[in-house]
PDB file with SEQRES, HELIX, SHEET and CRYST1 records, atoms N, CA, C and O in Angstrom:
SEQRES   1 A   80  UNK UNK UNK UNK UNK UNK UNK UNK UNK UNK UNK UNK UNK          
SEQRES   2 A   80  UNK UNK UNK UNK UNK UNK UNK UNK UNK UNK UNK UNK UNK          
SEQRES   3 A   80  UNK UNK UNK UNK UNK UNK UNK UNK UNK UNK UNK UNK UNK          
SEQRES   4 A   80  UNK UNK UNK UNK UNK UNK UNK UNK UNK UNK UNK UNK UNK          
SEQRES   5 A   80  UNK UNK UNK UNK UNK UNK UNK UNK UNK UNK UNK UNK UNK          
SEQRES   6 A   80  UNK UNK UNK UNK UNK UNK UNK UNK UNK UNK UNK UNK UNK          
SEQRES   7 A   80  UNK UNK                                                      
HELIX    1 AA1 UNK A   23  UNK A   39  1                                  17    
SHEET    1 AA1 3 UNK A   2  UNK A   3  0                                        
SHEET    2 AA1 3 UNK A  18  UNK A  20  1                                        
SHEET    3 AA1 3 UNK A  53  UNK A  55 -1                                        
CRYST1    1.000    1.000    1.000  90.00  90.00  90.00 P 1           1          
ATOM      1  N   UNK A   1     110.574  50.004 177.366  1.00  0.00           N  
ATOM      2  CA  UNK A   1     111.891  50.471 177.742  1.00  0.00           C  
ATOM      3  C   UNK A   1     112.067  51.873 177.184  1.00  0.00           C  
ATOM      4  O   UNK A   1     111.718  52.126 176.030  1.00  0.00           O  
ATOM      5  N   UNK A   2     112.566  52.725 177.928  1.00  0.00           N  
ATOM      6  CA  UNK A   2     113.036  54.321 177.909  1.00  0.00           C  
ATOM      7  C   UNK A   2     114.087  54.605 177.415  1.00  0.00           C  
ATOM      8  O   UNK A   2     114.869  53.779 177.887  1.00  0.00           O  
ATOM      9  N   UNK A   3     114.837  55.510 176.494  1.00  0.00           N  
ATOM     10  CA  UNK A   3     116.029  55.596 176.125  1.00  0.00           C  
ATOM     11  C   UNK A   3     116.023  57.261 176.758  1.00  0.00           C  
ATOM     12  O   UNK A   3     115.258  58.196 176.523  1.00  0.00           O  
ATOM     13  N   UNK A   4     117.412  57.135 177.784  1.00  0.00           N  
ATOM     14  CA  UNK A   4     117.666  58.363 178.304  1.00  0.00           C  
ATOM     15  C   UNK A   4     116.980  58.865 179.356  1.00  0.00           C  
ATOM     16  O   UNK A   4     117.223  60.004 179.755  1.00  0.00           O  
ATOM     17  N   UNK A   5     115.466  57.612 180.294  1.00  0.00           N  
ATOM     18  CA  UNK A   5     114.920  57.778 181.658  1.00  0.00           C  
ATOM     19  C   UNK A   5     114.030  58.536 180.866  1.00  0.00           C  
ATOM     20  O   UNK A   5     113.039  58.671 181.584  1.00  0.00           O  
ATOM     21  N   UNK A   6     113.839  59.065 179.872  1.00  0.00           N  
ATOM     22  CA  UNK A   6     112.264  59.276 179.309  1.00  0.00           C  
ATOM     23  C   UNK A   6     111.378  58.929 179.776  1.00  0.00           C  
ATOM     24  O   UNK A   6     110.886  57.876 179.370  1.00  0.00           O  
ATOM     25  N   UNK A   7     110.733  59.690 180.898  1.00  0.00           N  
ATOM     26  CA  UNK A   7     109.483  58.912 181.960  1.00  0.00           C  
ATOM     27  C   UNK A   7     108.166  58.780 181.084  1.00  0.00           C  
ATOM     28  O   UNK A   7     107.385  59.721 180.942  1.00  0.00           O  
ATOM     29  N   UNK A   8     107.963  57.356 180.429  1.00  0.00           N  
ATOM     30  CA  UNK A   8     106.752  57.619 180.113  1.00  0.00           C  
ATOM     31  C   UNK A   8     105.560  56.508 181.235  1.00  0.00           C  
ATOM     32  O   UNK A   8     104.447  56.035 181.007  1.00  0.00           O  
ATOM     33  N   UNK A   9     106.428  56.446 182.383  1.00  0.00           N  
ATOM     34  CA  UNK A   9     106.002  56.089 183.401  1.00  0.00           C  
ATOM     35  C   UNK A   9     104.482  56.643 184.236  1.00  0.00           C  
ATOM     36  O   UNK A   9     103.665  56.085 184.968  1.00  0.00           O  
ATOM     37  N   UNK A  10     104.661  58.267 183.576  1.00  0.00           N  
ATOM     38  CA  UNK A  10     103.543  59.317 183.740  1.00  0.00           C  
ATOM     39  C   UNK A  10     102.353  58.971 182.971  1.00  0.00           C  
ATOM     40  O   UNK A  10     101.204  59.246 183.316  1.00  0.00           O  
ATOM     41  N   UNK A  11     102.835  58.083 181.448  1.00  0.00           N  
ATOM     42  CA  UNK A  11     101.358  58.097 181.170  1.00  0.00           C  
ATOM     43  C   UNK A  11     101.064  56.425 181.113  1.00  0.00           C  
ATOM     44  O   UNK A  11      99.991  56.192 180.556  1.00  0.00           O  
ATOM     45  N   UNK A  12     101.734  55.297 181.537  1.00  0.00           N  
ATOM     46  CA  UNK A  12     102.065  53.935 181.470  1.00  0.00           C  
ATOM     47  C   UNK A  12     101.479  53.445 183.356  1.00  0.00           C  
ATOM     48  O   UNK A  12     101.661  54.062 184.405  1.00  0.00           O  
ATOM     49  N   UNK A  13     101.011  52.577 183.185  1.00  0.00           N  
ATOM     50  CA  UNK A  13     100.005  52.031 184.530  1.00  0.00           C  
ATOM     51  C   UNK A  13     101.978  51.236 185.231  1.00  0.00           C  
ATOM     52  O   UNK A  13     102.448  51.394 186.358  1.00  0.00           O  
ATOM     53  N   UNK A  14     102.485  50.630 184.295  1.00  0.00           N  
ATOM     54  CA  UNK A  14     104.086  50.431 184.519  1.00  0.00           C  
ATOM     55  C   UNK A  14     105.403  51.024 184.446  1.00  0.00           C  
ATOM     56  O   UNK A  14     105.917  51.289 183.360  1.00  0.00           O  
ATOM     57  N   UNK A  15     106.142  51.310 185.879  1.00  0.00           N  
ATOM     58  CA  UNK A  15     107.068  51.958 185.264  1.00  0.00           C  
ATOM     59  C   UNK A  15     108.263  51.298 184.488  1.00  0.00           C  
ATOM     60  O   UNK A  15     108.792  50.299 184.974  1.00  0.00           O  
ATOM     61  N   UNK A  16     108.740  51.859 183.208  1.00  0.00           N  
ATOM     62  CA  UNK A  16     109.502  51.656 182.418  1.00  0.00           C  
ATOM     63  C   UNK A  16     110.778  51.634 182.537  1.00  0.00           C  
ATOM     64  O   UNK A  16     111.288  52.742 182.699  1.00  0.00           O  
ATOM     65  N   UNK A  17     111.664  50.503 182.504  1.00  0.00           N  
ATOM     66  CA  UNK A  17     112.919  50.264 182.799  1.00  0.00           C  
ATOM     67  C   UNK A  17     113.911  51.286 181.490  1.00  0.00           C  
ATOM     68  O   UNK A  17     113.419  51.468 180.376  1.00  0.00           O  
ATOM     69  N   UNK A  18     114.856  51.672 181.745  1.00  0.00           N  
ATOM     70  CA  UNK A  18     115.243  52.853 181.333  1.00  0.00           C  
ATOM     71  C   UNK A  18     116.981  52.851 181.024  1.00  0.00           C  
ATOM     72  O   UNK A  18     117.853  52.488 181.813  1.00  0.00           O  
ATOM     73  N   UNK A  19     117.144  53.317 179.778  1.00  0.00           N  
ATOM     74  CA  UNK A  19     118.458  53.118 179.705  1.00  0.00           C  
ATOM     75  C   UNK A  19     119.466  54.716 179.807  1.00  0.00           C  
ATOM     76  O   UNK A  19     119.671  55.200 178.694  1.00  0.00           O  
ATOM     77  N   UNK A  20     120.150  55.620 181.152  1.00  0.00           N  
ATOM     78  CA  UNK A  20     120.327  56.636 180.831  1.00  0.00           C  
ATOM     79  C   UNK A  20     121.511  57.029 180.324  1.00  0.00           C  
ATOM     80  O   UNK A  20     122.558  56.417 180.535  1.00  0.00           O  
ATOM     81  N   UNK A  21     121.440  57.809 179.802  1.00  0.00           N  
ATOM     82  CA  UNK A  21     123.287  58.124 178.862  1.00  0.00           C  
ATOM     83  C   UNK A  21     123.356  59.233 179.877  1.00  0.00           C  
ATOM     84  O   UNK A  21     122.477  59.580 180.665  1.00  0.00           O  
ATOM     85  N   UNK A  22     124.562  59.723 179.712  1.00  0.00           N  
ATOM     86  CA  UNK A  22     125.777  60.426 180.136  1.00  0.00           C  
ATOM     87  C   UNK A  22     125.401  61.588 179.434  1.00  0.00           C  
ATOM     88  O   UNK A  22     126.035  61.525 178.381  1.00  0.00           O  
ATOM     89  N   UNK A  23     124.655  62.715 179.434  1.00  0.00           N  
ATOM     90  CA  UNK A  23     124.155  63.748 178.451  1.00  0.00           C  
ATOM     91  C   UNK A  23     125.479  64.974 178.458  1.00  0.00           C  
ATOM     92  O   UNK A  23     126.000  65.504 177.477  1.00  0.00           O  
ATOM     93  N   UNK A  24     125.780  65.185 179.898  1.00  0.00           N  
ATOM     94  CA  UNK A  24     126.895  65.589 179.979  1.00  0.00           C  
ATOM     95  C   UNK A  24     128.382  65.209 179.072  1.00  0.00           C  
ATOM     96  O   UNK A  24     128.896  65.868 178.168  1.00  0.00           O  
ATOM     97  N   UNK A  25     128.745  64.169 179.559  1.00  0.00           N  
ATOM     98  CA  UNK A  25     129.402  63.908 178.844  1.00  0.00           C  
ATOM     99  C   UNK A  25     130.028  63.578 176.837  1.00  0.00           C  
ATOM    100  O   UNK A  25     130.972  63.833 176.089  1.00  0.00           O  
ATOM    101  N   UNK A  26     128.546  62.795 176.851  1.00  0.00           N  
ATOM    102  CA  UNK A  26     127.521  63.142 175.582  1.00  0.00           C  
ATOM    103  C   UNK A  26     127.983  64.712 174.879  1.00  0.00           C  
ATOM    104  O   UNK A  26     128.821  64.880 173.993  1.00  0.00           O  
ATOM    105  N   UNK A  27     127.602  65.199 175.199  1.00  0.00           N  
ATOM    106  CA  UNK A  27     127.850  66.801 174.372  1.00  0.00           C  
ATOM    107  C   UNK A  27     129.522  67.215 174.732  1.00  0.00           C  
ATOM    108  O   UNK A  27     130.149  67.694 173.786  1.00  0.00           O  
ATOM    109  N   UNK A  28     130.029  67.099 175.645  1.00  0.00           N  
ATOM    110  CA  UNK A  28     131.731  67.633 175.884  1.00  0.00           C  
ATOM    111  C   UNK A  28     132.102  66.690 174.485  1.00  0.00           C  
ATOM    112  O   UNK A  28     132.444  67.264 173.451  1.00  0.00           O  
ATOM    113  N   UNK A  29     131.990  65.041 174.561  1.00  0.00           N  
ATOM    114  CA  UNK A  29     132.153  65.040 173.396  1.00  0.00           C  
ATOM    115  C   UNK A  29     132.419  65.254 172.164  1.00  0.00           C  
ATOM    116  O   UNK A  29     133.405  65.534 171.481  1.00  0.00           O  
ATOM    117  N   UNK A  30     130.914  64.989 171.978  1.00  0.00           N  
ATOM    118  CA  UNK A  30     130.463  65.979 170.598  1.00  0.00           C  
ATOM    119  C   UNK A  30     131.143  67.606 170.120  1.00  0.00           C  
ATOM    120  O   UNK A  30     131.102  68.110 168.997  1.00  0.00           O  
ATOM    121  N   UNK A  31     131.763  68.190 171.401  1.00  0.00           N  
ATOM    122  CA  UNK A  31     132.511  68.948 170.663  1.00  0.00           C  
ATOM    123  C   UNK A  31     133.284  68.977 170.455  1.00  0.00           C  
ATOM    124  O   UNK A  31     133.560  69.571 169.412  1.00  0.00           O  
ATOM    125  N   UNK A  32     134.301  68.395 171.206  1.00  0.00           N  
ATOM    126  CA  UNK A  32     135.535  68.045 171.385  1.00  0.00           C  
ATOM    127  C   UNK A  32     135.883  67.482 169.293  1.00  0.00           C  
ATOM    128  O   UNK A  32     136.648  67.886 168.417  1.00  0.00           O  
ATOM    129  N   UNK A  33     134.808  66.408 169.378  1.00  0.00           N  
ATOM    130  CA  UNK A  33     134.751  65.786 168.022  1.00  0.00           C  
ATOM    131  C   UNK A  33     134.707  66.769 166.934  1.00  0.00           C  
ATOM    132  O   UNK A  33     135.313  66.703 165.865  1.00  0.00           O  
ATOM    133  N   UNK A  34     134.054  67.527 167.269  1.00  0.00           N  
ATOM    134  CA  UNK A  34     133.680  68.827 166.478  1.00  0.00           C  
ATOM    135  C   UNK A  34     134.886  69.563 165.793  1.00  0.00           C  
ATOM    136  O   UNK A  34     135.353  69.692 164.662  1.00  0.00           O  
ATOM    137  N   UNK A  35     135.199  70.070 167.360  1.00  0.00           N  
ATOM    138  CA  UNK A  35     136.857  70.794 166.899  1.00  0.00           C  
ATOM    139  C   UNK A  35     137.667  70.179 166.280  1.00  0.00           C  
ATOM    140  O   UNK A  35     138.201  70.684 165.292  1.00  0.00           O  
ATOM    141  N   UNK A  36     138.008  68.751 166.768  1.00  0.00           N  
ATOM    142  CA  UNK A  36     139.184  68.203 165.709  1.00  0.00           C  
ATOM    143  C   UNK A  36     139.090  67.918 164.437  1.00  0.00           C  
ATOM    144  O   UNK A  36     140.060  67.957 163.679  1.00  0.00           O  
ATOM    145  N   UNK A  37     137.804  67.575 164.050  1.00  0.00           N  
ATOM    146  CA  UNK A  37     137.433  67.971 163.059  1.00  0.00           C  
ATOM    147  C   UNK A  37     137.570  69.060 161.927  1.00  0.00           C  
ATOM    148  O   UNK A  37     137.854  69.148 160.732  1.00  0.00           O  
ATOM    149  N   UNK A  38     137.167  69.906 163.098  1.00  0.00           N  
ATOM    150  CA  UNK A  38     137.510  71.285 161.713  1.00  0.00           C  
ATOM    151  C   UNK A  38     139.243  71.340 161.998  1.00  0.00           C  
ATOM    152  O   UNK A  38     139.863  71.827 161.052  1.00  0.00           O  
ATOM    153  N   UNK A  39     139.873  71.009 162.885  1.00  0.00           N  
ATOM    154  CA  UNK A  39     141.496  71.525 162.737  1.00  0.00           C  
ATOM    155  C   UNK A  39     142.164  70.583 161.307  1.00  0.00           C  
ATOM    156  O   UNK A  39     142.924  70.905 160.394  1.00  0.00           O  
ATOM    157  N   UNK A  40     141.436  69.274 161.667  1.00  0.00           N  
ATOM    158  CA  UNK A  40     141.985  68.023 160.944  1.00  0.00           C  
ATOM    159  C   UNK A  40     140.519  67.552 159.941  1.00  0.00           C  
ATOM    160  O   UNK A  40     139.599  66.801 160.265  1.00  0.00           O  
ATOM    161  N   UNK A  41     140.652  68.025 159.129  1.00  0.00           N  
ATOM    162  CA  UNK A  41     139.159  67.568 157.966  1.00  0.00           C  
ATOM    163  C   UNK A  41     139.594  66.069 157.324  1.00  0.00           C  
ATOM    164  O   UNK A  41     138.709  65.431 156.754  1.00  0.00           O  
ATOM    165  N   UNK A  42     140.987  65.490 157.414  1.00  0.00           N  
ATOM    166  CA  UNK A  42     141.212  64.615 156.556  1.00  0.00           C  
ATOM    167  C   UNK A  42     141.490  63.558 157.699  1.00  0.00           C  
ATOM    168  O   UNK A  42     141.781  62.405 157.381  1.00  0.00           O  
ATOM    169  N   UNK A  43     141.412  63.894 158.883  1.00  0.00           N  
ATOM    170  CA  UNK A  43     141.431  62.903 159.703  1.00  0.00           C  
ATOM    171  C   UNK A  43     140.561  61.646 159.814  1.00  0.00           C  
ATOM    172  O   UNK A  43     139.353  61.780 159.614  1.00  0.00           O  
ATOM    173  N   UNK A  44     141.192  60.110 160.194  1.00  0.00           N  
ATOM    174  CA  UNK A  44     140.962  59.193 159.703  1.00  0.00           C  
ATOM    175  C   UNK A  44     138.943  59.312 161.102  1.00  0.00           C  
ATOM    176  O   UNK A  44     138.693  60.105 162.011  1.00  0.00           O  
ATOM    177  N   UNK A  45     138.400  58.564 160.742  1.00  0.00           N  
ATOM    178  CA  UNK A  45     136.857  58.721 161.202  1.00  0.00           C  
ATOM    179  C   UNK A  45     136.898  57.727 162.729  1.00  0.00           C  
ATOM    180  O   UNK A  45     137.453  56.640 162.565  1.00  0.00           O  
ATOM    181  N   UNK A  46     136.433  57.969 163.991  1.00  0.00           N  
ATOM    182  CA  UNK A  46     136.891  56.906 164.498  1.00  0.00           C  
ATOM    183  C   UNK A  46     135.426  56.530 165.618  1.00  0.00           C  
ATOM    184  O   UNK A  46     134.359  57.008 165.232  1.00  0.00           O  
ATOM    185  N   UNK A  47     135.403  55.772 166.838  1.00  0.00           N  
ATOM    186  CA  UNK A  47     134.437  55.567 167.028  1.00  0.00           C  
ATOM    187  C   UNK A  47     134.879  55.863 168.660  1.00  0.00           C  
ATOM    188  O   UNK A  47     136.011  56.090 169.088  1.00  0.00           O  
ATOM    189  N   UNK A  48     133.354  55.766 169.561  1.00  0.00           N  
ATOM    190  CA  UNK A  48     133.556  56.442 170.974  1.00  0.00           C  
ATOM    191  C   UNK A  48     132.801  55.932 171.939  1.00  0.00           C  
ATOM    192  O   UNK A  48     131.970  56.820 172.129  1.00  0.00           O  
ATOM    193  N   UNK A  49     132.568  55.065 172.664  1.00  0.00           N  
ATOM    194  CA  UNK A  49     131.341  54.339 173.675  1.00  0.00           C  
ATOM    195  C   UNK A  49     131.904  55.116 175.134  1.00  0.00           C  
ATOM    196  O   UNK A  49     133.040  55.336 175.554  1.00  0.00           O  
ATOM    197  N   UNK A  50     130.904  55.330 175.530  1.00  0.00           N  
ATOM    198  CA  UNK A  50     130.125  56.211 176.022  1.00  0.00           C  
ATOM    199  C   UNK A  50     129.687  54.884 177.266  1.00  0.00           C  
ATOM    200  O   UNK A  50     129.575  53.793 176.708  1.00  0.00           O  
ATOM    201  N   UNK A  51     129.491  54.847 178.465  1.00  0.00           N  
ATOM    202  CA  UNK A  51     128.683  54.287 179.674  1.00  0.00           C  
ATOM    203  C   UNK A  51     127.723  54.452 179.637  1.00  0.00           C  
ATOM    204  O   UNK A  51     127.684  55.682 179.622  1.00  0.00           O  
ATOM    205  N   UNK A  52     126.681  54.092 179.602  1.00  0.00           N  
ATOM    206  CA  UNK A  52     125.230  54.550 180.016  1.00  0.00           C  
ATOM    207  C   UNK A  52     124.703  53.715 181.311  1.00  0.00           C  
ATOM    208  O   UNK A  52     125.601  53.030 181.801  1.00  0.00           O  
ATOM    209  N   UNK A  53     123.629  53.632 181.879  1.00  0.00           N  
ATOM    210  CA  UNK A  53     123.355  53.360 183.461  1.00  0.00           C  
ATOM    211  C   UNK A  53     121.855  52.734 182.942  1.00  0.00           C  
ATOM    212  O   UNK A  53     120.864  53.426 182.708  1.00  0.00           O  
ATOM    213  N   UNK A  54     121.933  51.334 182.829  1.00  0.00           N  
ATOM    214  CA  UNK A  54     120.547  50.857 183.000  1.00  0.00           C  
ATOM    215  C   UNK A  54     120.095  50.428 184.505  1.00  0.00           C  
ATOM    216  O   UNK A  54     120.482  49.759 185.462  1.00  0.00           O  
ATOM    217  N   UNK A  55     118.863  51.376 184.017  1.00  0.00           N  
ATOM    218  CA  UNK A  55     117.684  51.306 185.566  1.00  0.00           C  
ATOM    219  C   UNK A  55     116.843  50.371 185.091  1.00  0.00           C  
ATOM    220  O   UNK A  55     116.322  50.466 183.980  1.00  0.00           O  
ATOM    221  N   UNK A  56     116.573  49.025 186.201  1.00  0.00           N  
ATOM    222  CA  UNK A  56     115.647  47.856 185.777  1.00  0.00           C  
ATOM    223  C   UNK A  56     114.421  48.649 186.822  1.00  0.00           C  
ATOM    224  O   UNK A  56     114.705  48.865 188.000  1.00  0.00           O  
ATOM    225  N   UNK A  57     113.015  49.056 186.237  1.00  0.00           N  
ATOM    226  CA  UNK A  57     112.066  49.004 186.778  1.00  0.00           C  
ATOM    227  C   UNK A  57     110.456  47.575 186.426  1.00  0.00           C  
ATOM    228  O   UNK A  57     110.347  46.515 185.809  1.00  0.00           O  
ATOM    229  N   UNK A  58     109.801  48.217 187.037  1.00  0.00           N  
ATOM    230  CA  UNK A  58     108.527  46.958 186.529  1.00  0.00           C  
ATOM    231  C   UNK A  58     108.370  46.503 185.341  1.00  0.00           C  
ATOM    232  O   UNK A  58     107.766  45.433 185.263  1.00  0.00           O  
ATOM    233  N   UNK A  59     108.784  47.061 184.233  1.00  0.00           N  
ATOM    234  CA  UNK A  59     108.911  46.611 182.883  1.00  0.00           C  
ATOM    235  C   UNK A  59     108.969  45.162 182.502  1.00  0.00           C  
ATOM    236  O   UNK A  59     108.225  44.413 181.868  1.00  0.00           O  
ATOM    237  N   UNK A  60     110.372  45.009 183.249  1.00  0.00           N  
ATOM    238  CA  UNK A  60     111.034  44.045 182.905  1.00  0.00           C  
ATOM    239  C   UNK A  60     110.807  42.639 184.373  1.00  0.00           C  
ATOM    240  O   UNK A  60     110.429  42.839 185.528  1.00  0.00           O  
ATOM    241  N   UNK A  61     111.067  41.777 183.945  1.00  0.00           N  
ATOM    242  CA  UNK A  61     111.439  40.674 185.075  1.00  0.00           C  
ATOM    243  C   UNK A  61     112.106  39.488 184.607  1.00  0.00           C  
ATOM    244  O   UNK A  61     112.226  39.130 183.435  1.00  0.00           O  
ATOM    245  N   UNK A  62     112.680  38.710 186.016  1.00  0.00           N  
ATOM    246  CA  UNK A  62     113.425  37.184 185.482  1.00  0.00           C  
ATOM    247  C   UNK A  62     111.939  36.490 185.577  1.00  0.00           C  
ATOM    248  O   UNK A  62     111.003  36.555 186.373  1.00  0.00           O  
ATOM    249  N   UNK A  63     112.223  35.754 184.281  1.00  0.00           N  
ATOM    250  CA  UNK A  63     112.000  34.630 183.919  1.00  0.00           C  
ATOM    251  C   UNK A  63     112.562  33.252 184.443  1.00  0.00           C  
ATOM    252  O   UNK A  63     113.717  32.862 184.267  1.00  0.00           O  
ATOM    253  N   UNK A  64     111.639  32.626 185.066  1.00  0.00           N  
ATOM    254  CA  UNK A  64     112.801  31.304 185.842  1.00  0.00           C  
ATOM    255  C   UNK A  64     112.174  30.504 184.935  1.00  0.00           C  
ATOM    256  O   UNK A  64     111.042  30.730 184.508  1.00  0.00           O  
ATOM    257  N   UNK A  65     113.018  29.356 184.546  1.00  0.00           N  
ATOM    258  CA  UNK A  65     113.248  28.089 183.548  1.00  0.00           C  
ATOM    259  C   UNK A  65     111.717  27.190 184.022  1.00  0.00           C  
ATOM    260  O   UNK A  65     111.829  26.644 185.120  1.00  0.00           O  
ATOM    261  N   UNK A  66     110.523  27.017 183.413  1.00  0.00           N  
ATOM    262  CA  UNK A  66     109.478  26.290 183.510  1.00  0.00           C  
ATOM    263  C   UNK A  66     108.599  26.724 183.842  1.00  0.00           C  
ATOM    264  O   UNK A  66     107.568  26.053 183.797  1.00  0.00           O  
ATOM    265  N   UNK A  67     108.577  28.042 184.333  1.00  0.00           N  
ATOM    266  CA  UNK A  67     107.633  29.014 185.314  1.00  0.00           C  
ATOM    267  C   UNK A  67     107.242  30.036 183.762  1.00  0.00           C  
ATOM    268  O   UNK A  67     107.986  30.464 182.879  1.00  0.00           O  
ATOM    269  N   UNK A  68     105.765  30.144 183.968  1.00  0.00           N  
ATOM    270  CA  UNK A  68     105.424  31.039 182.874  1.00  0.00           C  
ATOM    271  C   UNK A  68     105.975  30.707 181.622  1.00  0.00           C  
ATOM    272  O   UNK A  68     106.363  29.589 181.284  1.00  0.00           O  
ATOM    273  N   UNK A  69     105.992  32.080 180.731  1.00  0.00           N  
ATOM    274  CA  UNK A  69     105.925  31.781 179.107  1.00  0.00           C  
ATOM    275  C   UNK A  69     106.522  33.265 178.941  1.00  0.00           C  
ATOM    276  O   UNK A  69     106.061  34.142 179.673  1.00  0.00           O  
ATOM    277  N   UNK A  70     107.387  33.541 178.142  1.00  0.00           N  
ATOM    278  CA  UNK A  70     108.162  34.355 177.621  1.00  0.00           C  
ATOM    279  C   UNK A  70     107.146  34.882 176.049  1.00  0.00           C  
ATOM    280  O   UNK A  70     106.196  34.343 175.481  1.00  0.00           O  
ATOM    281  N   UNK A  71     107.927  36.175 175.774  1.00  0.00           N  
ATOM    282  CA  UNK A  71     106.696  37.009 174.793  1.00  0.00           C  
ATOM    283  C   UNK A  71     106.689  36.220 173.403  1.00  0.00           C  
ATOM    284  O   UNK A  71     105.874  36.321 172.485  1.00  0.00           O  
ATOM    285  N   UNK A  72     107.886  35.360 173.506  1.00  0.00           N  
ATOM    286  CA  UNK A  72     108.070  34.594 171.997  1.00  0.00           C  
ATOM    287  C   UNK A  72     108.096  33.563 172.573  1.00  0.00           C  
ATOM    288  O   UNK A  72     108.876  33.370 173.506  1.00  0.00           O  
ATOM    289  N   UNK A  73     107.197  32.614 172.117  1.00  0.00           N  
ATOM    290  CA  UNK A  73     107.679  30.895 172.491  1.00  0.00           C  
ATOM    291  C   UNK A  73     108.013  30.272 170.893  1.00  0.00           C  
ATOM    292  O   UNK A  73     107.306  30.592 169.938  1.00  0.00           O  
ATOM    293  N   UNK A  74     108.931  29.549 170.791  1.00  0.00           N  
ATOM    294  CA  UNK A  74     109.802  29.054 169.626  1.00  0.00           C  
ATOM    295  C   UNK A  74     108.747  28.311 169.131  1.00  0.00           C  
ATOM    296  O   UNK A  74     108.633  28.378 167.907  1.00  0.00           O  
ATOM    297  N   UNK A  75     107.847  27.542 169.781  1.00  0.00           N  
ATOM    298  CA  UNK A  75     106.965  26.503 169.561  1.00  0.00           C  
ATOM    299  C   UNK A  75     105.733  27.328 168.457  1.00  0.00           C  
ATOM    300  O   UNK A  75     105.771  28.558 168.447  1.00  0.00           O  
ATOM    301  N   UNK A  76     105.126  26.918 167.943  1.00  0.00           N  
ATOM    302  CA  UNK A  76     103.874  27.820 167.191  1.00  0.00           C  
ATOM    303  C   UNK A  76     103.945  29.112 166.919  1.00  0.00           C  
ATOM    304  O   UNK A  76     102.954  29.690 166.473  1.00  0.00           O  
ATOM    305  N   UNK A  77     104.961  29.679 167.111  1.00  0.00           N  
ATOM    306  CA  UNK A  77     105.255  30.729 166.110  1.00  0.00           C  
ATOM    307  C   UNK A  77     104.636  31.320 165.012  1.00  0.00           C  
ATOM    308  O   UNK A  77     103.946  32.330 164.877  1.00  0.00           O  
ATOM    309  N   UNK A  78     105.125  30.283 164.112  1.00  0.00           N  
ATOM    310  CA  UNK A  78     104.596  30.367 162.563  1.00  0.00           C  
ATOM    311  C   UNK A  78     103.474  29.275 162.144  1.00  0.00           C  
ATOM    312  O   UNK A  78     103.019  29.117 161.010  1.00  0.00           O  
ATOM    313  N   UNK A  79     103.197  28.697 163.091  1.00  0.00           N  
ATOM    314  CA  UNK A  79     101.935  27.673 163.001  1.00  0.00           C  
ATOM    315  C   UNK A  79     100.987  28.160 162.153  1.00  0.00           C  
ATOM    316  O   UNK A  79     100.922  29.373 162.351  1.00  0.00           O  
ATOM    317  N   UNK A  80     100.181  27.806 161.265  1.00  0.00           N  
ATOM    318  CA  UNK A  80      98.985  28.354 161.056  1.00  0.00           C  
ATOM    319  C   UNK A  80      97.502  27.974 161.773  1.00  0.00           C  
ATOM    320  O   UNK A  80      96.486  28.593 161.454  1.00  0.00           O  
TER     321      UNK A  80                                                      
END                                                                             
């Protein structure tokens, strides 16, 4: 998986399902945060989510209930 469509699809035989942020928006942000900041230094700290756009490529797939085996099976785990 890709953070931000980071194609490493170019050097991967699979392409990589990809999570993209808002880069635009992302930085208006960040300054916005910036400025109030310096107007208000004692201002209380606060938090900001942001959308991002997940792209499902070959990476990933459903799993149907009995079909195949998932990357962790609960069973033998820690077996020795």
């Amino acid at each position: 998986m890709s953070i931000d469509g980071f194609n490493l699809a170019a050097i991967q035989e699979v392409p990589l399902t990809a999570v993209h942020v808002p880069r635009d928006e992302l930085g208006s942000e960040a300054v916005h945060l910036l400025q109030q900041r310096l107007l208000r230094p004692e201002a209380p700290h606060g938090s900001l989510l942001l959308h991002g756009t997940l792209v499902v490529r070959d990476s990933v797939r459903r799993i149907r209930p009995g079909k195949g085996h998932t990357a962790v099976e609960p069973q033998g785990l820690y077996d020795d």
